[in-house]
DSSP file (Angstrom, degrees, kcal/mol; ACC not computed):
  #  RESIDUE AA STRUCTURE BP1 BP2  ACC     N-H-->O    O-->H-N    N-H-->O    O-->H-N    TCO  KAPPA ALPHA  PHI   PSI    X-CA   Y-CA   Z-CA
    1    1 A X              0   0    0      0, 0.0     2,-0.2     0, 0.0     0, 0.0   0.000 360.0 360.0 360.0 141.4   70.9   59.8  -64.5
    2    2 A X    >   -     0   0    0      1,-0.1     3,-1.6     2,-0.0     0, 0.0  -0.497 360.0-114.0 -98.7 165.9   71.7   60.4  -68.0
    3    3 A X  T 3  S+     0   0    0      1,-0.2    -1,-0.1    -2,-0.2     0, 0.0   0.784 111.7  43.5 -60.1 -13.5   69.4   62.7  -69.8
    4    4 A X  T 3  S+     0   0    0      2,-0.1     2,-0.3   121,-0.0    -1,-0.2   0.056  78.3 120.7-114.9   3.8   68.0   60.3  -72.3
    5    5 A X  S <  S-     0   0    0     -3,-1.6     2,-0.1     1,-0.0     0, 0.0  -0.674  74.6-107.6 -93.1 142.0   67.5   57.4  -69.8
    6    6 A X        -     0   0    0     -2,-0.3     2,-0.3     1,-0.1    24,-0.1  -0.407  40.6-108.5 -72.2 151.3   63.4   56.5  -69.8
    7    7 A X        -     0   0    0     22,-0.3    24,-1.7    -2,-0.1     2,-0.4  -0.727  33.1-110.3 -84.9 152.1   61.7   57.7  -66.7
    8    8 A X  E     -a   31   0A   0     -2,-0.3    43,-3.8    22,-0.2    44,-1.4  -0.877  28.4-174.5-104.5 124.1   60.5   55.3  -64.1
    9    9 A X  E     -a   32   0A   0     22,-1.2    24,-0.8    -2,-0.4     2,-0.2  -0.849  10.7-159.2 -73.0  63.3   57.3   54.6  -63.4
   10   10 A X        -     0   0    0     -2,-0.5    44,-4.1    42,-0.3     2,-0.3  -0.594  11.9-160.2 -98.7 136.2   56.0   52.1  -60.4
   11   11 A X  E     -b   54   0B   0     22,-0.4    24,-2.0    42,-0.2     2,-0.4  -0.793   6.0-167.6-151.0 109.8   52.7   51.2  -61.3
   12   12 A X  E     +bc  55  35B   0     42,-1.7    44,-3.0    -2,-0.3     2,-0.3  -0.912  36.3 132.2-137.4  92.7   50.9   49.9  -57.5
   13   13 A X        -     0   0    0     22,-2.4     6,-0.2    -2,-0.4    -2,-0.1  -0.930  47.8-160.4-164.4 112.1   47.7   48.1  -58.7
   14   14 A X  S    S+     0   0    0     -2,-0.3     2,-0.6     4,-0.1    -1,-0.1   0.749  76.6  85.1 -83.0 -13.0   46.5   44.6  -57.5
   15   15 A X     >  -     0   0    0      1,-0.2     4,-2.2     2,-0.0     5,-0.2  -0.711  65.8-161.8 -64.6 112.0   44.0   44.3  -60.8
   16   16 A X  T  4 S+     0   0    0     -2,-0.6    -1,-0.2     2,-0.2    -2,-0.0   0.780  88.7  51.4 -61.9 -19.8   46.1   43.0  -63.3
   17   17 A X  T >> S+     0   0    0      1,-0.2     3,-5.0     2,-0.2     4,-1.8   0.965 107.3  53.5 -88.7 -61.2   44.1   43.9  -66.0
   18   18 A X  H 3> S+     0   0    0      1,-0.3     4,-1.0     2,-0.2     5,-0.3   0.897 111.7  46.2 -47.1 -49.9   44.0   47.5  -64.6
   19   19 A X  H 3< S+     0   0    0     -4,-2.2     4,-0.4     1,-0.2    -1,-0.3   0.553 115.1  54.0 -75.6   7.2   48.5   47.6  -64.5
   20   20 A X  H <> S+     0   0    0     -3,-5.0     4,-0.6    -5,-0.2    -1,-0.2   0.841 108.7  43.7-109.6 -27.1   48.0   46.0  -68.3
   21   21 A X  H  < S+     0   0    0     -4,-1.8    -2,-0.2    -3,-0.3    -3,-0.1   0.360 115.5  48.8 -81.3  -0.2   45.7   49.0  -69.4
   22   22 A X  T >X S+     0   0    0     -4,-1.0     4,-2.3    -5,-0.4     3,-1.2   0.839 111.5  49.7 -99.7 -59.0   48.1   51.7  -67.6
   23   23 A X  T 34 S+     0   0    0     -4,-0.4     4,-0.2    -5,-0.3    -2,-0.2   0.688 113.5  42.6 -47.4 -36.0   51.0   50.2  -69.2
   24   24 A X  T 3< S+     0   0    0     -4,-0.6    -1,-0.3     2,-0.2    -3,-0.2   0.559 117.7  56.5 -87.9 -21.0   49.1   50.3  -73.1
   25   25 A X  T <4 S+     0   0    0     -3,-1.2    -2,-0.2     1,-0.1    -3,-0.1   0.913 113.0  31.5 -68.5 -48.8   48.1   53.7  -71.9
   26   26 A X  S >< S-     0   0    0     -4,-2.3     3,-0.7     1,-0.1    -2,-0.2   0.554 101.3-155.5 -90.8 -16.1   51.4   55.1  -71.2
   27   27 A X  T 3   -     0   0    0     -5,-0.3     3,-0.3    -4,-0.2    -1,-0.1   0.022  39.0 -49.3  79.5-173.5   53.3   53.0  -74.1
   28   28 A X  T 3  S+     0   0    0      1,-0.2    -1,-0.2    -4,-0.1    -4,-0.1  -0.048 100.0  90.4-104.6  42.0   56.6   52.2  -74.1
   29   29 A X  S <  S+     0   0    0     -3,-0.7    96,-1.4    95,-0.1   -22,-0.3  -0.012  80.3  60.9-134.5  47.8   58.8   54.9  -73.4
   30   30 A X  S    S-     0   0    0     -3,-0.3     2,-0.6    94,-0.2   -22,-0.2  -0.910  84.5-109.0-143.0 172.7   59.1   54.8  -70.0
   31   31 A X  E     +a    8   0A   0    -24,-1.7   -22,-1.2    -2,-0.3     2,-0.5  -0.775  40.7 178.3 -88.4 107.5   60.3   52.2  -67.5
   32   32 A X  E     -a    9   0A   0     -2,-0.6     2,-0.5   -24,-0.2   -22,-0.2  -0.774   5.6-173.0-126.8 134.7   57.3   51.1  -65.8
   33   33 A X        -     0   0    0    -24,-0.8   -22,-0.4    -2,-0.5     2,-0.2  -0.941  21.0-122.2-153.5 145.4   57.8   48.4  -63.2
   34   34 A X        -     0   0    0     -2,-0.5     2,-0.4   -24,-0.2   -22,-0.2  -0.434  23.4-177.9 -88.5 118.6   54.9   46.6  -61.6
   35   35 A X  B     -c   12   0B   0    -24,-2.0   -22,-2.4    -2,-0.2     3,-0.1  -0.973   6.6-173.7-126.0 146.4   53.5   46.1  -57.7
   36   36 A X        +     0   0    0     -2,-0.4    24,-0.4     1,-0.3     2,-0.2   0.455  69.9  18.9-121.8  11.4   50.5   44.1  -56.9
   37   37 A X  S  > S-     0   0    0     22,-0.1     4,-2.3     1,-0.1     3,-0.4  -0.951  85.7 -96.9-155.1 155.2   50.1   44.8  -52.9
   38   38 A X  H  > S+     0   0    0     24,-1.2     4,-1.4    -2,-0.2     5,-0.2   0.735 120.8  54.6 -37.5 -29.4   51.4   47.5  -50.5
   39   39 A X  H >> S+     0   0    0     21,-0.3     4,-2.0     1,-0.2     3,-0.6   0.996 111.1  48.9 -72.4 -42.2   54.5   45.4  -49.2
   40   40 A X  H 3> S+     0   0    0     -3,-0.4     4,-3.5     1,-0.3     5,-0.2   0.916 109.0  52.3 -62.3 -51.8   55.5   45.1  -52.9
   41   41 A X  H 3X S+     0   0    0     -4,-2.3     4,-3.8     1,-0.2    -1,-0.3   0.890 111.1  45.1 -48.7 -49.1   55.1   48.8  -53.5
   42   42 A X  H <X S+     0   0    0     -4,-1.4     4,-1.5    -3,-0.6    -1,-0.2   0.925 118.6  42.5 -56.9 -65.2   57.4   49.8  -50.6
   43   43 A X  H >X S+     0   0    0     -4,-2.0     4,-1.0    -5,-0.2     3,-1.0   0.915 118.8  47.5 -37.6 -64.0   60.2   47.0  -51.5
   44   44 A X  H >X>S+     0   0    0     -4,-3.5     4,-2.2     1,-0.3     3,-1.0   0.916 114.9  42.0 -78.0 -55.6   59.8   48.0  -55.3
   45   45 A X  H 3X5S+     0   0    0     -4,-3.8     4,-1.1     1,-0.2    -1,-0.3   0.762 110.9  60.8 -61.1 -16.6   60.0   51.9  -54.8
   46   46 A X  H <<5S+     0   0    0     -4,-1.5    -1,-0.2    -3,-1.0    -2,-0.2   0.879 117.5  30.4 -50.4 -61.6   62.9   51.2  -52.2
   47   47 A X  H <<5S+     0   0    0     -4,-1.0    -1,-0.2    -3,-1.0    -2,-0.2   0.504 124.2  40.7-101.5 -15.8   64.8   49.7  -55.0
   48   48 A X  H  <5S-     0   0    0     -4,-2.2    -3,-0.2    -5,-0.3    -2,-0.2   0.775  81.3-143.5 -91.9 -54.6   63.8   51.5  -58.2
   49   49 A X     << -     0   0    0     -4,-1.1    -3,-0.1    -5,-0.6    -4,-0.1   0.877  35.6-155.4  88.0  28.2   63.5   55.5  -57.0
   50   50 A X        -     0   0    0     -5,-0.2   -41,-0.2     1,-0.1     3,-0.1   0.330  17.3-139.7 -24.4 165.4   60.4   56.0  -59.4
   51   51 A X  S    S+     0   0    0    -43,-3.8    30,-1.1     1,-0.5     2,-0.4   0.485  84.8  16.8 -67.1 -40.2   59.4   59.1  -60.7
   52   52 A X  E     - d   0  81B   0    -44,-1.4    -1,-0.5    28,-0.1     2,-0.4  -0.921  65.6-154.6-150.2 128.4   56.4   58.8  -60.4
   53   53 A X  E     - d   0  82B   0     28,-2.5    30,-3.7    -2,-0.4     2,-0.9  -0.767   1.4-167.9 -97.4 124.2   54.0   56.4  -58.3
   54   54 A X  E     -bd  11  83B   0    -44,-4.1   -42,-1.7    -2,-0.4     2,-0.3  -0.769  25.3-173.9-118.1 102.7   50.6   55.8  -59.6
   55   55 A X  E     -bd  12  84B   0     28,-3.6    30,-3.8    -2,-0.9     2,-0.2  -0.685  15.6-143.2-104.4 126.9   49.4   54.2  -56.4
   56   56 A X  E     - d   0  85B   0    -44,-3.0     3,-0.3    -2,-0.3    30,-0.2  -0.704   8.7-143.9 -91.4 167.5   45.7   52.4  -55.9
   57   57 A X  S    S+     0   0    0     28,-0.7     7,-4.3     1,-0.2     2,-1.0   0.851  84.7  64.1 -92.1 -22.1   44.0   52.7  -52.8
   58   58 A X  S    S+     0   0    0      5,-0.2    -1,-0.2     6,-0.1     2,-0.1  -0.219  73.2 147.6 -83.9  31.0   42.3   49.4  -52.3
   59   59 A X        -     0   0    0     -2,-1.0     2,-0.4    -3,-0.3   -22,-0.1  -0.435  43.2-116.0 -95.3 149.5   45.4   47.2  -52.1
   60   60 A X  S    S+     0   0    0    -24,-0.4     2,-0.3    -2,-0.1   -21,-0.3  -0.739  91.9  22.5 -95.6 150.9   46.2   43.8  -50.1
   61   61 A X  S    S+     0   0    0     -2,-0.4     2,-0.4   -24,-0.2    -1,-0.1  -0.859 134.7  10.6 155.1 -58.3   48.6   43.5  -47.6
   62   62 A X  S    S-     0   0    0     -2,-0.3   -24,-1.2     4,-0.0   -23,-0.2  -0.974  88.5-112.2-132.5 156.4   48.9   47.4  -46.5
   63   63 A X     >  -     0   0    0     -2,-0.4     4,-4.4   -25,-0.1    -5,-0.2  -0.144  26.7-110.7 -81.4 151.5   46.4   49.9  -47.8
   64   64 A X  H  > S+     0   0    0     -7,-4.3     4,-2.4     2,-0.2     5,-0.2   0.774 118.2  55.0 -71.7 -13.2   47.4   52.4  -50.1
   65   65 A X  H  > S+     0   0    0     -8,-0.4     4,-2.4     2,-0.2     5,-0.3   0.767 113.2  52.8 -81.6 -28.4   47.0   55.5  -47.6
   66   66 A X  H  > S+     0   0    0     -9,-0.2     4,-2.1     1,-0.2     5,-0.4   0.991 106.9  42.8 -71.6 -50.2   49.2   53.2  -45.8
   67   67 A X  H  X S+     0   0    0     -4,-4.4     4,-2.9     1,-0.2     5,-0.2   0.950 118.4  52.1 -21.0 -62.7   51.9   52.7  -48.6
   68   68 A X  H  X S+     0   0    0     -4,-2.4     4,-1.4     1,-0.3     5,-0.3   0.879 110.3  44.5 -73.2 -25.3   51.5   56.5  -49.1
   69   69 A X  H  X S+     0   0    0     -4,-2.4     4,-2.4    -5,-0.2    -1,-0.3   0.967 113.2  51.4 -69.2 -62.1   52.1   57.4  -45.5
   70   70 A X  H  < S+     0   0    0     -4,-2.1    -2,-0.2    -5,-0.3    -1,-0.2   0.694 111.5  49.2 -16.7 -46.9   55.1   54.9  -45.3
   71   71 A X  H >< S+     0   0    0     -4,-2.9     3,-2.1    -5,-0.4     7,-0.6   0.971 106.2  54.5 -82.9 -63.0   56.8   56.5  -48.6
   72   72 A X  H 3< S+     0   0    0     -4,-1.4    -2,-0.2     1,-0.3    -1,-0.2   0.921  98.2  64.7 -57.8 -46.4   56.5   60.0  -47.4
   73   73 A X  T 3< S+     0   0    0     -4,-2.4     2,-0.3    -5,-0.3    -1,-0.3   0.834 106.7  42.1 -29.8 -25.0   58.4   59.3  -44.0
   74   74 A X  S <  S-     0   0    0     -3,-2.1     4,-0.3    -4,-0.1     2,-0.3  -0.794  86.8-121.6-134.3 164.2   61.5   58.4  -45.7
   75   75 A X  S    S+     0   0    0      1,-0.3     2,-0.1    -2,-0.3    -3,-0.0  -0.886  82.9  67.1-147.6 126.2   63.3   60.2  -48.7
   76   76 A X  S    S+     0   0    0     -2,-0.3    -1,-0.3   -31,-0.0   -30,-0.0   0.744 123.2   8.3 -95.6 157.8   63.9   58.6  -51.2
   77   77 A X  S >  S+     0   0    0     -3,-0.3     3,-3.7    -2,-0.1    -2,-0.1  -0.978 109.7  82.3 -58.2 -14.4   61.0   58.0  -52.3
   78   78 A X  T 3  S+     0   0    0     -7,-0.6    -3,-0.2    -4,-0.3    -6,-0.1   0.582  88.4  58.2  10.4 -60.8   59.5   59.9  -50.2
   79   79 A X  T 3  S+     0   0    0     -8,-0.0    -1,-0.3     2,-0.0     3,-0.1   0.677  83.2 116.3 -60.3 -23.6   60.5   62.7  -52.7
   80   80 A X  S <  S-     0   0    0     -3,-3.7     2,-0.5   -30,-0.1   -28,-0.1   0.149  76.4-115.0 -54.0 132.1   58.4   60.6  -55.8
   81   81 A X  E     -d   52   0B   0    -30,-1.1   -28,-2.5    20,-0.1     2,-0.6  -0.764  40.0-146.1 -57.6 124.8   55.2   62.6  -57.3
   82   82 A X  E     -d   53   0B   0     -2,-0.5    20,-2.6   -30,-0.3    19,-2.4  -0.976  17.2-164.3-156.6  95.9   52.7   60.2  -56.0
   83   83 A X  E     -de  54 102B   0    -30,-3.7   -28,-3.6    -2,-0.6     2,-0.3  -0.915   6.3-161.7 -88.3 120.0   49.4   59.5  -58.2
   84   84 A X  E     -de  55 103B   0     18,-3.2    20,-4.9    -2,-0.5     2,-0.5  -0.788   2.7-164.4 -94.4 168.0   46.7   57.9  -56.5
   85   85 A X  E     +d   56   0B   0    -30,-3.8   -28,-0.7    -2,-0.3     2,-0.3  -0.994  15.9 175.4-146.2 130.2   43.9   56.3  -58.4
   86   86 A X        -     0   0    0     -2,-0.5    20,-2.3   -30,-0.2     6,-0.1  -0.987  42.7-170.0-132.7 125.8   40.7   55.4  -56.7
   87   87 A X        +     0   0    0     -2,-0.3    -1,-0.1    18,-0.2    18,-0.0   0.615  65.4 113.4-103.5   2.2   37.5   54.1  -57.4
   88   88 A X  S    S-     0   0    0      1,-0.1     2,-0.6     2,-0.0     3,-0.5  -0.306  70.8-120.4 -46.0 139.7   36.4   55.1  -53.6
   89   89 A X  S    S+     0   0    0      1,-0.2    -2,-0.1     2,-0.1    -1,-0.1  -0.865  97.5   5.8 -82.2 122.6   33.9   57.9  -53.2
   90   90 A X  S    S+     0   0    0     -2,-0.6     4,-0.3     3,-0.0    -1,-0.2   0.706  89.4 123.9 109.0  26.5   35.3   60.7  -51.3
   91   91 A X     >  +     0   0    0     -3,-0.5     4,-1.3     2,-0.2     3,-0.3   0.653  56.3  80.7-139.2 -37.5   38.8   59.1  -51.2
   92   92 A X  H  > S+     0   0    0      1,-0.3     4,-2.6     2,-0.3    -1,-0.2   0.870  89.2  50.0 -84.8 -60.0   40.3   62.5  -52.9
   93   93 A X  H  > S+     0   0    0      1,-0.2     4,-2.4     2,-0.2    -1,-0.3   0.981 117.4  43.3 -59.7 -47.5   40.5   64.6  -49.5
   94   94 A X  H  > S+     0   0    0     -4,-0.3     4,-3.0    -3,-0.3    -2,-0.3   0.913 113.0  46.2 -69.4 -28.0   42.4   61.6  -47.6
   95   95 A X  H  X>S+     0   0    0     -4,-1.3     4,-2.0     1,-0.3     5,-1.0   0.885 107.8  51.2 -83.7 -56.2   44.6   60.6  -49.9
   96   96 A X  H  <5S+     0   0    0     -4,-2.6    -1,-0.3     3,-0.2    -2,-0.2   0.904 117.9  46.2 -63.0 -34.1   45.8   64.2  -50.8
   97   97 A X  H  <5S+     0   0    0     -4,-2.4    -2,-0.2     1,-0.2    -1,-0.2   0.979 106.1  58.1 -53.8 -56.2   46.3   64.7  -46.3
   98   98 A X  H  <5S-     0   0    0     -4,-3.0    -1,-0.2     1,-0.2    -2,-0.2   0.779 141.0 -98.7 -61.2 -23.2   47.9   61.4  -46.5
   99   99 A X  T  <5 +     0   0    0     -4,-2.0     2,-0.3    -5,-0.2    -3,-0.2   0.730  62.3 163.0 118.5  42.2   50.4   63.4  -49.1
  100  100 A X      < -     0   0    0     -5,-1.0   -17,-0.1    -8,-0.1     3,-0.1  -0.591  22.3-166.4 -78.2 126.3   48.9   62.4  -52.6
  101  101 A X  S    S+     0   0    0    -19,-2.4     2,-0.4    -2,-0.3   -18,-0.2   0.842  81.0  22.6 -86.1 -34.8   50.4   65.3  -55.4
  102  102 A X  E     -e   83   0B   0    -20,-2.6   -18,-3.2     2,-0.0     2,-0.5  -0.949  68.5-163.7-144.0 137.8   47.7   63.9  -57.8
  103  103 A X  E     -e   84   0B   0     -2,-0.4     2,-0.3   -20,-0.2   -18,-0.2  -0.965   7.8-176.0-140.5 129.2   44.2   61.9  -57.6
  104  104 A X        -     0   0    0    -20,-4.9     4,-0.1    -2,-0.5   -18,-0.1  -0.757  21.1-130.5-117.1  97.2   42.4   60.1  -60.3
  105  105 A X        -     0   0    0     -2,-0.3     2,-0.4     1,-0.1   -18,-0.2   0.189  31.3 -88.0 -59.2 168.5   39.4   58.7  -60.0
  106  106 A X  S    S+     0   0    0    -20,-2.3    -1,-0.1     1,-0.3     2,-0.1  -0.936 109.4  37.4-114.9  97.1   38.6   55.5  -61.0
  107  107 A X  S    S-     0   0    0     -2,-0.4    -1,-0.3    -3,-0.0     2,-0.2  -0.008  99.3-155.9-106.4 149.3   37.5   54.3  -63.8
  108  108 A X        -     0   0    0     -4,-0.1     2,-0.2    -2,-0.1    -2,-0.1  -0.473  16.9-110.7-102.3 146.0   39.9   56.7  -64.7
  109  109 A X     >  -     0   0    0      1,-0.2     4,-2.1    -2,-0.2    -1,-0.1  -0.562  26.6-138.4 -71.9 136.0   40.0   58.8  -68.6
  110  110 A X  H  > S+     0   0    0      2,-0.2     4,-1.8    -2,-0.2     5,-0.4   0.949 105.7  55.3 -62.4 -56.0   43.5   57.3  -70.7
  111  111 A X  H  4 S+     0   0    0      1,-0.3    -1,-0.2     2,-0.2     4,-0.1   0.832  98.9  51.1 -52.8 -40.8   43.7   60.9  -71.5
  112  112 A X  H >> S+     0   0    0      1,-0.2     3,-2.1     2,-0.2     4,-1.0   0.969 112.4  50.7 -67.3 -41.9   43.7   62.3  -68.3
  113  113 A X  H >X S+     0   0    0     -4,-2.1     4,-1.9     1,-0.3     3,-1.8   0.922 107.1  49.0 -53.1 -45.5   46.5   59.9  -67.2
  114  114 A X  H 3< S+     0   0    0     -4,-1.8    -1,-0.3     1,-0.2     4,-0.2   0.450 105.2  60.0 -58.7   7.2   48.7   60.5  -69.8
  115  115 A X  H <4 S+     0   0    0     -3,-2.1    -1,-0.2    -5,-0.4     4,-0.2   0.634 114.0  39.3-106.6 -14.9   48.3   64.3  -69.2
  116  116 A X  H <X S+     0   0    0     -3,-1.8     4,-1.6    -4,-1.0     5,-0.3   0.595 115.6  48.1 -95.6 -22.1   49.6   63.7  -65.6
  117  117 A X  H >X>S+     0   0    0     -4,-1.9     3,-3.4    -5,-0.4     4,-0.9   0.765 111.6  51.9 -78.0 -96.6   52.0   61.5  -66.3
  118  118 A X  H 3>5S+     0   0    0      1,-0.3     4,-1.3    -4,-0.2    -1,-0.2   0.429 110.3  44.9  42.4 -71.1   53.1   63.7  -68.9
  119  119 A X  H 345S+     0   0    0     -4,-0.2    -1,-0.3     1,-0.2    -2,-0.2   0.759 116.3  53.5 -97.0 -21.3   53.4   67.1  -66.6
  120  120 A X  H <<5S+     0   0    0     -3,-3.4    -2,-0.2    -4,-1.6    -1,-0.2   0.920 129.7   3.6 -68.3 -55.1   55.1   65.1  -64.2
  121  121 A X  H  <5S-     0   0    0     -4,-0.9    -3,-0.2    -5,-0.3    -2,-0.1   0.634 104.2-111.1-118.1  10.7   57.9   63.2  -65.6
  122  122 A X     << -     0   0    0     -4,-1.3    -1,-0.3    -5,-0.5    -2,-0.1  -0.250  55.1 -45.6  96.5 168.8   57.8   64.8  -69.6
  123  123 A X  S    S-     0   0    0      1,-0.2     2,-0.2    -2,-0.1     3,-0.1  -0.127  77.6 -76.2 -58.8 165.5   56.8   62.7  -72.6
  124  124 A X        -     0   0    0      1,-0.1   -94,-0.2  -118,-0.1    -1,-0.2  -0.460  41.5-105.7 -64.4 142.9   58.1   59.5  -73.3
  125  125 A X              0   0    0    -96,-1.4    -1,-0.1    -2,-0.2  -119,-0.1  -0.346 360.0 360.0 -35.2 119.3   61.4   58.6  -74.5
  126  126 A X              0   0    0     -2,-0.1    -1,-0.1    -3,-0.1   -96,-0.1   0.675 360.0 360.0-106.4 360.0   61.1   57.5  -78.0
């Protein structure tokens, strides 16, 4: 990877509106590509290698704890810093067993996401 190449971002959120307000959060200087169910996520991190996964929990086909369990078995992505974002109450303790680096609840501050995204994969590319 060259140094100047945008980091990639997979963005695992079956509300569209919610992957269109992460995306206007987080701007354009990273690579952000888009899953709308667990099978998608799996496929998409398979073939991208994010940097960072900002995973919801509430997704259809497989659940996100599934997703997150799935991911961590194998490497790569395994290796991926792995945000969940939840609007479950109490969601924080499974998520982190299941091998969550970061949880944000849901509805979630723009500032605090860009302050993890941020410490995870650096500022954006300009």
């Amino acid at each position: 990877m060259h140094g100047g190449e945008a980091k990639t971002i997979l963005v695992c959120e079956d509300d569209e509106n919610l992957r269109q307000l992460i995306r206007a959060v987080l701007g354009a200087g990273y690579r952000i590509v888009e899953a709308h169910d667990g099978d998608q996520a799996v496929i998409l991190a398979h073939e991208h290698h994010p940097d960072l996964i900002v995973l919801d929990l509430m997704l259809p086909r497989m659940s996100g704890l599934e997703v997150l369990s799935h991911l961590r078995a194998e490497a790569p992505p395994g290796d991926a810093h792995i945000l969940v974002m939840s609007a479950w109450p109490n969601s924080e303790a499974a998520a982190r067993a299941a091998g969550a680096d970061s949880y944000l609840p849901k509805p979630f501050n723009p500032d605090d996401l860009v302050s993890i995204v941020t410490e995870v994969v650096g500022a954006p590319q300009s």
